[in-house]
C-alpha positions in Angstrom: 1.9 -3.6 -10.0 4.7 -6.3 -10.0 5.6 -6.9 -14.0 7.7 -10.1 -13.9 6.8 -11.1 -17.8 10.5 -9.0 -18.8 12.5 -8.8 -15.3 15.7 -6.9 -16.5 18.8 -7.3 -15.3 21.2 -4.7 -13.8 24.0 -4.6 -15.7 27.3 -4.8 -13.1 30.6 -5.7 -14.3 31.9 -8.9 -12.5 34.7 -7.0 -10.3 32.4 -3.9 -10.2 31.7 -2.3 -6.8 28.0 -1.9 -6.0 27.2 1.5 -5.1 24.0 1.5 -2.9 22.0 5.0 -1.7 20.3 3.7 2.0 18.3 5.5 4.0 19.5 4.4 7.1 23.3 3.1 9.1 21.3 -0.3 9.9 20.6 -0.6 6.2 24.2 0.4 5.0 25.7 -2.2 7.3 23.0 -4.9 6.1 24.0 -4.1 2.5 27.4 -4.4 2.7 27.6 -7.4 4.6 26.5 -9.1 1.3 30.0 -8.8 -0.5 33.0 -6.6 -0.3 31.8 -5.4 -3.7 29.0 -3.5 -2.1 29.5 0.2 -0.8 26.3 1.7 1.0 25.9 6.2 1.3 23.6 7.0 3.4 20.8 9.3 1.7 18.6 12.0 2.9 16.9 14.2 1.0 16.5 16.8 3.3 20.4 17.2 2.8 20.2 18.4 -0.7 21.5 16.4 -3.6 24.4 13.2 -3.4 27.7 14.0 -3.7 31.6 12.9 -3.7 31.5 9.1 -4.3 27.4 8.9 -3.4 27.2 10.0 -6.9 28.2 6.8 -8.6 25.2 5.0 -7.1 23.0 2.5 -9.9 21.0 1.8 -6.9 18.9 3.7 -4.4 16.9 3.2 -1.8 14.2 6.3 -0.7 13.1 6.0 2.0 9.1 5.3 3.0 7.4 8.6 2.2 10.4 10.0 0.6 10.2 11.4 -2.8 12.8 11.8 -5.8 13.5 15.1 -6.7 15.0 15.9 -10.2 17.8 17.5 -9.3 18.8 14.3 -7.2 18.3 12.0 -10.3 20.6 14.5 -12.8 23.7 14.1 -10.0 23.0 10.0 -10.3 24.3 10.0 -13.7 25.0 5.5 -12.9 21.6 5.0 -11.4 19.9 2.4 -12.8 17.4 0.7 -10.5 15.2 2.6 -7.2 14.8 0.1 -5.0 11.4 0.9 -2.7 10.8 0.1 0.9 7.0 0.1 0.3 4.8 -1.8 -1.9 2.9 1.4 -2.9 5.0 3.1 -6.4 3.0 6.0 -7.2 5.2 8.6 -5.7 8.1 6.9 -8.5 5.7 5.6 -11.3 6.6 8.0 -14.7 9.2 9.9 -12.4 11.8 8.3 -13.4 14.6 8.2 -16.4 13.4 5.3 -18.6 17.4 3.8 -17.4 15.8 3.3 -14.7 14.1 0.2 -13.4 11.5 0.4 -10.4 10.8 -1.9 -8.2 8.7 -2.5 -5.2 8.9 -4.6 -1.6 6.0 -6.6 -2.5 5.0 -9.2 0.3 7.1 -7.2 3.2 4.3 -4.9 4.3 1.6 -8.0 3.2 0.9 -9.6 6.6 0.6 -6.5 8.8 -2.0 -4.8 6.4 -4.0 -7.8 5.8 -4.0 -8.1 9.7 -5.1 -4.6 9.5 -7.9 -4.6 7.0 -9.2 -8.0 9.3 -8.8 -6.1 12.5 -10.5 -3.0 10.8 -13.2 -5.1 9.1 -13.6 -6.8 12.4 -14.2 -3.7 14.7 -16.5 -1.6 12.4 -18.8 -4.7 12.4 -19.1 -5.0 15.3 -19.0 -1.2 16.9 -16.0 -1.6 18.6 -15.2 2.2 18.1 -18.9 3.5 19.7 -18.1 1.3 22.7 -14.9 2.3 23.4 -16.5 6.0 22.8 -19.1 4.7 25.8 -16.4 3.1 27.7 -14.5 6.6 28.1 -17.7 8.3 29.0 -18.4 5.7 31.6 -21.9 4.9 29.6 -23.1 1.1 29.5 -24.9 1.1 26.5 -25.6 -2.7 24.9 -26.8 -3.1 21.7 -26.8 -5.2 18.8 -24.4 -4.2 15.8 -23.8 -6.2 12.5 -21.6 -9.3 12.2 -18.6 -10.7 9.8 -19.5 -14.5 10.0 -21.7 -14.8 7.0 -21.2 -11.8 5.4 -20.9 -10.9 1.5 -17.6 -9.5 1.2 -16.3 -7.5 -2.2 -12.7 -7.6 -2.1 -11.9 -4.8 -5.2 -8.1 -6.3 -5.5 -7.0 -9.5 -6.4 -3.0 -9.2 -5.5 -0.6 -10.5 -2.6 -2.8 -8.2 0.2 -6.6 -9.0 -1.0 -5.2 -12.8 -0.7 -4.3 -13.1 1.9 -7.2 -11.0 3.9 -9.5 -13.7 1.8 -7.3 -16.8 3.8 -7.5 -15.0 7.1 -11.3 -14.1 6.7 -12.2 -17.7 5.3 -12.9 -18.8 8.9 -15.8 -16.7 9.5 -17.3 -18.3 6.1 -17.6 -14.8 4.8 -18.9 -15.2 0.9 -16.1 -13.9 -0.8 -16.6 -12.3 -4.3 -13.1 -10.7 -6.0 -12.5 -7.7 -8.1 -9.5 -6.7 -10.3 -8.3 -4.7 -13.4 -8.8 -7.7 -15.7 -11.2 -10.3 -15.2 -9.7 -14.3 -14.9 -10.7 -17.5 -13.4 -12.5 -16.3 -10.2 -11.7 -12.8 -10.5 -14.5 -10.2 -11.9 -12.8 -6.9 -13.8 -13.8 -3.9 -12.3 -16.4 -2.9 -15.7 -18.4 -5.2 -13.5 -18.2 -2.9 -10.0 -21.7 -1.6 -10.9 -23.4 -5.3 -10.5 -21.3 -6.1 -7.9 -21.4 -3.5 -4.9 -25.8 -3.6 -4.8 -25.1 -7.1 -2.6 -21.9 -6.6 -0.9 -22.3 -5.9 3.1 -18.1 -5.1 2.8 -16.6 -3.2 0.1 -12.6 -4.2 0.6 -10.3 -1.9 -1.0 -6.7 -3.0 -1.6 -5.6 -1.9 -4.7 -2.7 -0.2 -6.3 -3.1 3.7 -7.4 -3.1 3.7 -10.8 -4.8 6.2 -13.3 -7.6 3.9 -13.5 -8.1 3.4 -9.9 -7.6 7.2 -9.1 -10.5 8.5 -7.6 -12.6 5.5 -8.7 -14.5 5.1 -5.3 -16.3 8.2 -6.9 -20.6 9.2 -5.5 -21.3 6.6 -8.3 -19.6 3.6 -6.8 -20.8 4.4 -3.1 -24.0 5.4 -4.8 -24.3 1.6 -5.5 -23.4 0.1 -2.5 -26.5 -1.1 -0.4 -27.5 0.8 2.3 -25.6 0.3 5.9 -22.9 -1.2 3.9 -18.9 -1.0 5.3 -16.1 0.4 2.9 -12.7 -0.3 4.3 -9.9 1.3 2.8 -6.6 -0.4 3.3 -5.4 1.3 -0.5 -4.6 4.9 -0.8 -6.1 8.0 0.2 -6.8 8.9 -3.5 -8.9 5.8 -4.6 -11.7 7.3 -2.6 -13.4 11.0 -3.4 -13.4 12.2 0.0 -16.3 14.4 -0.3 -19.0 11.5 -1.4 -17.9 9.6 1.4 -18.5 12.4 3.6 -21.9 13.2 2.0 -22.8 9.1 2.6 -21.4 9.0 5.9 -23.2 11.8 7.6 -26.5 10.7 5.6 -25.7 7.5 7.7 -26.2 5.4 4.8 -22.8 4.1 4.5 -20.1 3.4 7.2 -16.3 3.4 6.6 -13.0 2.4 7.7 -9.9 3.5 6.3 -6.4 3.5 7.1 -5.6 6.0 4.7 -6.8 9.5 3.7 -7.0 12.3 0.9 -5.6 14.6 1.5 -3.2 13.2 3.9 -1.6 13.5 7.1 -5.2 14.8 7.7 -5.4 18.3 8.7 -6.7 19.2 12.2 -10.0 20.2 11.6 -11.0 17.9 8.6 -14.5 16.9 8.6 -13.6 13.5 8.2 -12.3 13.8 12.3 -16.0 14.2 13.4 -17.6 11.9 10.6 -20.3 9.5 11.9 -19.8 5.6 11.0 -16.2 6.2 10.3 -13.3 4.4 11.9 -9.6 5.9 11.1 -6.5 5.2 11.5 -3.2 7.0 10.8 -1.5 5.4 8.0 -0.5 2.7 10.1 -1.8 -0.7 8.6 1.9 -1.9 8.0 3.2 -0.6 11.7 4.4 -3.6 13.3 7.7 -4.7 14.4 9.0 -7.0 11.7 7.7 -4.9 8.9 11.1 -2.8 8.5 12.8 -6.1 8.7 10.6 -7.6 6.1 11.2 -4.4 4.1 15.2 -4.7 4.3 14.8 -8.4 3.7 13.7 -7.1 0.3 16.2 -4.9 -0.6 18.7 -7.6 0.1 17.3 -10.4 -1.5 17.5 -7.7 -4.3 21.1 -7.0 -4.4 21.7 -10.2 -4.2 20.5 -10.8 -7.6 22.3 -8.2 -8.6 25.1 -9.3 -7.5 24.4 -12.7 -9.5 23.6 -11.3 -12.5 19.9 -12.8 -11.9 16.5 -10.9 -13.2 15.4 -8.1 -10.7 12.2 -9.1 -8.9 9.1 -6.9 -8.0 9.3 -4.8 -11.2 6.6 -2.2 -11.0 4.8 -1.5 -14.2 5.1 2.2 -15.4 1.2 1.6 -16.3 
């Protein structure tokens, strides 16, 4: 999670060029039109490890999915901060050289999955997945499914996401109740999970993977949750043990929707295909059109305070 308490700064000498790893040409060229002091290289891992002038980078910027290896960080002998396209950091959390400073896109990706995790919450409530099922057999089937206006939501996250999905569901006058590591005004702590999720109807999960929230949705926690209850998954795959939600979805106590998956992409074949009361989606919550924009409006505003000697925002905690 974001750690602003200590921003650092990146050290860069006042006439010193800015050598900048990019995943992209549309991301070089957005770079560099910040100041003549900035040089972008494009990176792909697939090619093997930086080299020539690449190799003087202190910053780089993976690209979504993409991990680090080690031999990429021992030929970036400069780098000093990885600058993420993503809000999720648990491909970089611990990976890194402790010269080097992580930090995340925080608020790029936050409208598109909160629209998501709405549109999700929204559809599972009210069966839009069985009727579109009908609709492609031709079957007119009515019936009477459950309902968001009213209902006792549980949002386990408290951060820039769960927010905002609390503003945008506020107009169905959902009772709201919200969940995070440490308890504060308004927020429970997660010891309390066990007296929360008897009276939830929707079990929101937006929270970052962590050690503690690594498998936490365990056969415990969906033990708990009331019967005919929704979990939506907006997180990681790995927050959820993939085999108790199996064993509560085909019981058809429980019904799901989740965005992401463990393990995942999902292999062809994976019982969680077929499940009943489950609605899935690829990993594509943050999919819209002006989420890469969002994303390299990050990295920009980034250099920039670089470039002014200012605190680097969005540092990620190494937990």
């Amino acid at each position: 999670m974001p750690d602003t308490a200590a921003a650092p700064v990146l050290p860069l000498g006042p006439e010193e060029t800015l050598h900048v790893l990019v995943p992209s040409r549309a991301l070089g060229e957005a770079v560099e039109a910040l100041s003549p002091r900035v040089r972008a290289h494009r990176f792909d891992p697939a090619e093997g490890v930086p080299t020539g002038e690449a190799t003087r980078a202190q910053v780089m910027v993976p690209r979504g999915g993409d991990d680090v290896a080690p031999e990429v960080l021992d030929a970036l002998p400069e780098l000093r901060l990885v600058q993420l396209l993503s809000a999720g950091a648990e491909k970089f959390v611990g990976r890194l050289p402790e010269r080097v400073t992580l930090c995340n896109a925080r608020g790029a990706h936050t409208p598109a999955t909160a629209e998501w995790t709405v549109t999700a919450l929204l559809a599972a409530q009210r069966g839009i997945p069985h009727f579109t099922r009908e609709q492609d057999a031709g079957r007119w089937t009515p019936g009477t499914e459950h309902s968001v206006v009213g209902a006792r939501v549980l949002m386990v996250g408290a951060g820039d996401i769960g927010r905002t999905v609390g503003h945008m569901l506020a107009g169905f006058d959902v009772d709201l109740t919200w969940v995070a590591r440490t308890a504060r005004d308004g927020v429970h702590a997660f010891e309390e999970l066990p007296e929360l999720l008897p009276h939830a109807d929707v079990v929101v999960l937006l929270v970052p993977v962590t050690p503690q929230t690594t498998g936490m949705v365990d056969a415990a926690f969906l033990a708990a949750m009331k019967d005919d209850a929704l979990l939506v998954n907006a997180a990681r795959g790995v927050v959820v043990d993939s085999d108790a939600l199996l064993a509560e979805l085909r019981s058809g106590r429980l019904r799901a929707a989740v965005d992401v998956t463990e393990p995942e992409p999902l292999p062809e074949g994976h019982p969680l295909w077929s499940a009943p009361g489950l609605l899935l989606t690829p990993h594509v919550a943050g999919a819209v059109p002006d989420t890469n924009a969002r994303a390299a409006a990050a990295v920009t505003e980034q250099l920039e305070r670089v470039l002014a000697g200012e605190p680097l925002q969005n540092v990620v905690a190494m937990y």
